[in-house]
VEXFI-416185 format. One line per 3 residues: their letters; for each residue x, y, z of N, C-alpha, C, O. Coordinates in steps of 0.001 Angstrom, whole numbers, padded with zeros to 6 digits, always signed. Example, Ala and Ser with C-alpha at 12.3 -4.5 7.8 and 13.67 -1.06 7.14 Angstrom:
AS) +013190:-005690:+007800:+012300:-004500:+007800:+013200:-003300:+007800:+014236:-003319:+008465; +012850:-002250:+007080:+013670:-001060:+007140:+012900:+000030:+007870:+013409:+001138:+008039
***
This chain:
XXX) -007697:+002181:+006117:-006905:+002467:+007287:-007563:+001797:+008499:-008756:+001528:+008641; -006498:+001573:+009380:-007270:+000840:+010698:-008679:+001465:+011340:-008762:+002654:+011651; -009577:+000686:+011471:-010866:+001539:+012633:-010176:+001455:+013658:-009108:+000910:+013932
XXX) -011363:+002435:+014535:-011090:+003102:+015561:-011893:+002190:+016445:-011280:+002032:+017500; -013065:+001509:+016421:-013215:+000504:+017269:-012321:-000861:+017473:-011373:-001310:+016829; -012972:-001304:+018560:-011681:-002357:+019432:-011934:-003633:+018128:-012924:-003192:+017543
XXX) -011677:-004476:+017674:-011274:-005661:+017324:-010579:-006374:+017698:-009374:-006122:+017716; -011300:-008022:+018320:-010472:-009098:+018548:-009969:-009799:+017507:-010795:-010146:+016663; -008276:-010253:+017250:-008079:-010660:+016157:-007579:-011890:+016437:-007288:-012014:+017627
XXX) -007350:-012971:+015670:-007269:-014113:+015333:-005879:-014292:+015651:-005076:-013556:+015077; -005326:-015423:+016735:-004314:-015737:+017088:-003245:-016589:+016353:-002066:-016694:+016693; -004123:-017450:+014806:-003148:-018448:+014013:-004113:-017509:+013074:-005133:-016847:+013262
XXX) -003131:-017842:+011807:-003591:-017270:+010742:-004359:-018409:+009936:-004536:-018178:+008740; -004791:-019500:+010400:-006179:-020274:+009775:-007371:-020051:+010551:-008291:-020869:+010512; -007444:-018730:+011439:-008751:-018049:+011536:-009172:-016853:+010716:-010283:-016321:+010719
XXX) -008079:-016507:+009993:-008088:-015213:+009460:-009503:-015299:+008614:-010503:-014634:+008886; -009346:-016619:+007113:-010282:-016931:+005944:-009213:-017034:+005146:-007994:-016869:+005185; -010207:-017416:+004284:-009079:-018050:+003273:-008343:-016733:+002606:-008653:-015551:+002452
XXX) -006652:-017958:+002139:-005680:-016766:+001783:-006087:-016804:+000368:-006825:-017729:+000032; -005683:-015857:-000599:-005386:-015459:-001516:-004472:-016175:-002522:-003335:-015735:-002358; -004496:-016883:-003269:-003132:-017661:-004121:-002255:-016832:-004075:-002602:-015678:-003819
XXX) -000775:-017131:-004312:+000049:-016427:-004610:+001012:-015750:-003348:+002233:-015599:-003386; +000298:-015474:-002484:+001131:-014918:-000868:+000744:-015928:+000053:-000179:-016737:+000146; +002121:-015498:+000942:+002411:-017260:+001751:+001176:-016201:+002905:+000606:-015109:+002922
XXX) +001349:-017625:+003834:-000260:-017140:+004987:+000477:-016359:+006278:-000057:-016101:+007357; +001845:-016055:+005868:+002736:-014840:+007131:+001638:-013334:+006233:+000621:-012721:+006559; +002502:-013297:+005128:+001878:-011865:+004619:+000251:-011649:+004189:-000181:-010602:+003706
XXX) -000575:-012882:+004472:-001976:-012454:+004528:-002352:-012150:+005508:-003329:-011414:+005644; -001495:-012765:+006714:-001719:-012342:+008271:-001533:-011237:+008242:-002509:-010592:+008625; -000205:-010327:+007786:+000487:-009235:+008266:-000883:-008436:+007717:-001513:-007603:+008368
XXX) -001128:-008804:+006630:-002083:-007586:+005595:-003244:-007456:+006452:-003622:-006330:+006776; -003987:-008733:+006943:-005385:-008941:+007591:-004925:-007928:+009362:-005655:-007187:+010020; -003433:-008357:+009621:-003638:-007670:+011144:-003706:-005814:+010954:-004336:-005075:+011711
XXX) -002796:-005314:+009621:-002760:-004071:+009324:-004204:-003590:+009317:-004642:-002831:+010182; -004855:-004019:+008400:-006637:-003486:+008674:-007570:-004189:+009571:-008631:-004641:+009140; -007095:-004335:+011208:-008073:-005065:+011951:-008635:-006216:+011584:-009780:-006394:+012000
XXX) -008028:-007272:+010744:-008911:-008428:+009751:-009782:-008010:+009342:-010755:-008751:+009479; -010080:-006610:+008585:-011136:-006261:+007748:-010164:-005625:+006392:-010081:-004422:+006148; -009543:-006600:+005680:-008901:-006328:+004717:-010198:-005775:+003415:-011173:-006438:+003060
XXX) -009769:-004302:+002886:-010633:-003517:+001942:-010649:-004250:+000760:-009693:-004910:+000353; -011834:-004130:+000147:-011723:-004905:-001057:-011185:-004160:-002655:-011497:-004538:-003784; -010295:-003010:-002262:-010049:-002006:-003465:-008630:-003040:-003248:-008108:-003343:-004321
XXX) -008147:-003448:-002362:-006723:-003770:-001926:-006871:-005085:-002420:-007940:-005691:-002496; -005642:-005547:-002789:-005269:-006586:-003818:-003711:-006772:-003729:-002965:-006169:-004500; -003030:-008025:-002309:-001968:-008301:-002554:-001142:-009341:-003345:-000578:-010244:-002727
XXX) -001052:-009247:-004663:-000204:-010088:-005477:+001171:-010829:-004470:+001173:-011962:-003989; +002073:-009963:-004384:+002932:-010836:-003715:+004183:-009807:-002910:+004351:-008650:-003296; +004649:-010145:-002260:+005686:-009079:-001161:+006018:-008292:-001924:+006932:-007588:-001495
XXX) +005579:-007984:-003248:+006241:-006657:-003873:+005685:-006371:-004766:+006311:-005823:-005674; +004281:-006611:-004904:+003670:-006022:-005591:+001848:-006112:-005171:+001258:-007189:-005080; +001019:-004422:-004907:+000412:-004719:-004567:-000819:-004134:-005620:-000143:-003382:-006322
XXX) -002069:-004044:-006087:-003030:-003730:-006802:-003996:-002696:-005972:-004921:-003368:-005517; -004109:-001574:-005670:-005083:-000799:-005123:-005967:-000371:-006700:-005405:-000078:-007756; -007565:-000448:-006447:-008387:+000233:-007207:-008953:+001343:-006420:-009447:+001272:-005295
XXX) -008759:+002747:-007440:-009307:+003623:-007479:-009544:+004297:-008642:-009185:+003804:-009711; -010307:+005757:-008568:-010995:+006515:-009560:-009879:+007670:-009734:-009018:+007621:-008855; -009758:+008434:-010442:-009221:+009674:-010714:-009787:+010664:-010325:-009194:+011487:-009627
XXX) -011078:+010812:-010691:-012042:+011869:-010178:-013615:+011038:-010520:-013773:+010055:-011243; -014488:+011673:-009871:-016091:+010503:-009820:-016321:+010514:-011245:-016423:+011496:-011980; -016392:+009216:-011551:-017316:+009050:-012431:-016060:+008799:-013701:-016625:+008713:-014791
XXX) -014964:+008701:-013790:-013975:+008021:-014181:-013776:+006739:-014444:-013208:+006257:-015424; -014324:+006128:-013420:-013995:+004265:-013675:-013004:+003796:-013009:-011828:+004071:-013246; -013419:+003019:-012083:-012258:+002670:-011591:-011216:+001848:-011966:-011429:+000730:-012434
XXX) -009970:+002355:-011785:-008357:+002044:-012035:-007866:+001237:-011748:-008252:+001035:-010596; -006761:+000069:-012167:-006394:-000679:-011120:-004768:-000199:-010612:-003877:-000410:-011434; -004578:+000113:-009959:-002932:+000989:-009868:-002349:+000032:-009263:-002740:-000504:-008226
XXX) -000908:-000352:-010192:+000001:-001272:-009679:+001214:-001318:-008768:+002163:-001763:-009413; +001500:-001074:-007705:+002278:-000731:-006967:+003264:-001295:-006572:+002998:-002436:-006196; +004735:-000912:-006438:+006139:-002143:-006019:+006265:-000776:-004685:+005737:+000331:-004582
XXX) +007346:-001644:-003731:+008153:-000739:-003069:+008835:+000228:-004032:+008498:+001409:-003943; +009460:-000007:-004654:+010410:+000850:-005774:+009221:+002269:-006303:+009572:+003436:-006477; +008360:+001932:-006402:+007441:+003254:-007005:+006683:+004163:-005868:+006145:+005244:-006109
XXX) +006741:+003498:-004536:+007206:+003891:-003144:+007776:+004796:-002999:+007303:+005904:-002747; +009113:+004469:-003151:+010454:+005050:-002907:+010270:+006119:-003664:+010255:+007174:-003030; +010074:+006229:-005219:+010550:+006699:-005650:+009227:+007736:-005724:+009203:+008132:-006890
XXX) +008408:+008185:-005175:+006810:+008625:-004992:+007480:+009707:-003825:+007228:+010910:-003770; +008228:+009090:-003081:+008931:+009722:-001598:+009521:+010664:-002053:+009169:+011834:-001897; +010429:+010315:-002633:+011852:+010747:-003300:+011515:+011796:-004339:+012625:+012185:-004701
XXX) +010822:+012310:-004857:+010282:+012885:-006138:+009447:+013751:-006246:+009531:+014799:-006886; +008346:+013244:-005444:+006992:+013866:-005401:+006587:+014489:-003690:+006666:+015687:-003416; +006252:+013656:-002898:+005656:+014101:-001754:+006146:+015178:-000805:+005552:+015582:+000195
XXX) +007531:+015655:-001355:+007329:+016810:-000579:+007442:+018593:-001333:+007709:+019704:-000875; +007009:+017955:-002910:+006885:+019275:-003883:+005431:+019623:-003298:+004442:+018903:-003436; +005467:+020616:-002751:+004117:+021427:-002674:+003644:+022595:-003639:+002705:+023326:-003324
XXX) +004201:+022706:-004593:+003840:+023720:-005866:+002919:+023273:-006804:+002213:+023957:-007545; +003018:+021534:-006664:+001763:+021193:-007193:+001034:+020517:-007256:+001498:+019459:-006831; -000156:+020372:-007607:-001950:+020001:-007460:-001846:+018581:-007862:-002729:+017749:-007655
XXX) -000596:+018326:-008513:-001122:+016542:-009475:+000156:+016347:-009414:+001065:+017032:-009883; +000219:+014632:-008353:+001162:+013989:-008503:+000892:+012396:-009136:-000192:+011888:-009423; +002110:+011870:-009233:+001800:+010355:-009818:+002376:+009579:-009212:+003522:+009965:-008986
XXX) +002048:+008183:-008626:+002039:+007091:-008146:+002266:+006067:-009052:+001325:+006025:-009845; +003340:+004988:-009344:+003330:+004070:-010013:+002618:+004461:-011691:+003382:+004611:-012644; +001366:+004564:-011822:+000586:+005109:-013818:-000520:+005945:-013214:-001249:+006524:-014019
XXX) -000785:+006118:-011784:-001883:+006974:-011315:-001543:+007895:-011126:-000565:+008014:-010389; -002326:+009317:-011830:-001444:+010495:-011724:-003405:+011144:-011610:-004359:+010938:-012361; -003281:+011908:-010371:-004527:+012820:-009333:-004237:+013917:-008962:-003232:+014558:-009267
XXX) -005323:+014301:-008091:-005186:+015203:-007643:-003597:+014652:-006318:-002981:+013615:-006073; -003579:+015972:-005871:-002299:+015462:-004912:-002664:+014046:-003551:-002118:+012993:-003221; -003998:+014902:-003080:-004276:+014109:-001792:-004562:+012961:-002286:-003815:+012069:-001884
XXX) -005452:+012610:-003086:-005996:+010972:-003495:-004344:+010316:-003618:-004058:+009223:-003130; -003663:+010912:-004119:-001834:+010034:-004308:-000953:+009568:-003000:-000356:+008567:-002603; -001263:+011018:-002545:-000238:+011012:-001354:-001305:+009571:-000222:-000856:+008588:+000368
XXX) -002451:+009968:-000312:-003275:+009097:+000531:-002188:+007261:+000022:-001372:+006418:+000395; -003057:+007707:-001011:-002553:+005921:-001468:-000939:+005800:-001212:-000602:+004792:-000592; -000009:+006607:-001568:+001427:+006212:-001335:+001403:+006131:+000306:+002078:+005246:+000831
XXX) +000846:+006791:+000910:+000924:+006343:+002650:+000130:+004858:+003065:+000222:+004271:+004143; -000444:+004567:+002209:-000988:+003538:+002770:-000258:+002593:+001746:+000420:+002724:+002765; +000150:+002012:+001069:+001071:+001443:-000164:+002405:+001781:+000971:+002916:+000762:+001433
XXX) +002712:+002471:+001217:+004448:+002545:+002325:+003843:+001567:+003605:+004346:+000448:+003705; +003045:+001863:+004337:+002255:+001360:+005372:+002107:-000490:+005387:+002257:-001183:+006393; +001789:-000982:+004032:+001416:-001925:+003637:+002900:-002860:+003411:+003041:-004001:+003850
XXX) +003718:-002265:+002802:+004544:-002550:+002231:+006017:-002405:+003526:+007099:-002955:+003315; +005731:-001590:+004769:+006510:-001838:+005771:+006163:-002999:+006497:+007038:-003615:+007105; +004955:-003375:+006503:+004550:-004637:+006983:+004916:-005961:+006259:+005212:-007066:+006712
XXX) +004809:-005537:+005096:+004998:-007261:+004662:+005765:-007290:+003526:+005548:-008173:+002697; +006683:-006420:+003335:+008330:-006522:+002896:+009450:-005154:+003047:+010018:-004629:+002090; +009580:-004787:+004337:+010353:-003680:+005064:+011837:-003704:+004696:+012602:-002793:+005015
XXX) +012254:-004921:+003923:+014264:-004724:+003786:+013796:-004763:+001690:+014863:-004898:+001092; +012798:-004695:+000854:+012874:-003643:-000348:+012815:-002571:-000361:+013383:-001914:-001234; +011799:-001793:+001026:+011471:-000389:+000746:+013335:+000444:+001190:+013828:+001447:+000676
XXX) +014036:-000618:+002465:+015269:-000335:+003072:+016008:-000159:+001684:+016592:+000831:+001242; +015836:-001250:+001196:+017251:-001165:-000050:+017150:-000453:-001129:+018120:+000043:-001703; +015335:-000285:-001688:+015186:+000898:-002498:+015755:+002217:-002185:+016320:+002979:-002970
XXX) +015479:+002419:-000662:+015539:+003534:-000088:+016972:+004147:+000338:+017243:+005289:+000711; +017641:+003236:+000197:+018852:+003304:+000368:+019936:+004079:-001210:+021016:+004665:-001126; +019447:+003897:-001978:+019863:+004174:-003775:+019771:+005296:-003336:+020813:+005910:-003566
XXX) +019019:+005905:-002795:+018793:+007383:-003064:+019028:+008326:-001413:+018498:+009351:-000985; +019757:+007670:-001007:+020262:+007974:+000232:+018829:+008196:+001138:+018732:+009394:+001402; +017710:+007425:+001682:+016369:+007855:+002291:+016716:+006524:+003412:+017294:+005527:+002981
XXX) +016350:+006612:+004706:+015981:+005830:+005870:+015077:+005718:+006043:+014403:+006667:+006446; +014514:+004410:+005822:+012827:+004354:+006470:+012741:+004070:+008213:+013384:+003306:+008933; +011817:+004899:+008460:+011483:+005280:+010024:+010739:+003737:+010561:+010339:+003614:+011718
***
């Protein structure tokens, strides 16, 4: 998630560093301006619709690689995040405690309003949802 100290950021995106194969240098910008150009190294953007976050399940698990679309987004929204009866939800094949999920689906929505906002619209739309 963004820090809380100031960062000056890079005005063309050939100050950013080098991009990533596979995503054009708009959505490495968008990704690099979302985390202050301190893009995390668990984060892994394949391409406007699909992104790779690694995490653990619980310590000492191993870390995961969880594959993420807008569509498993949506449907994370739609399904899960506002059942509060229970302790373990699932994300795309990652299924946790609630907070480690909900964390990652807010930041996976976050990510994914930035650098492809008319899939999460049209996913979101199937199931009658407006993204804010």
């Amino acid at each position: 998630m963004p820090h809380t100290f100031q960062v000056e950021f890079p005005k063309k995106v050939s100050q950013i560093g080098k991009k990533p194969r596979g995503i054009s240098p708009m959505v490495h910008f968008k990704i690099a301006e979302l985390y202050g150009g301190d893009i995390p190294k668990y984060l892994e953007v394949k391409n406007k619709n699909l992104i790779v976050i690694k995490a653990e399940q619980y310590e000492g698990a191993g870390t995961q690689e969880i594959q993420i679309t807008p569509k498993d987004v949506v449907e994370y929204y739609k399904s899960q995040a506002g059942n509060i009866s229970s302790g373990v939800r699932t994300l795309s094949t990652f299924t946790t405690d609630w907070r480690m999920v909900d964390n990652i689906a807010k930041e996976s929505l976050e990510i994914f309003k930035a650098i492809n906002r008319k899939a999460l619209e049209k996913e979101g739309k199937k199931f009658g949802m407006d993204l804010k």
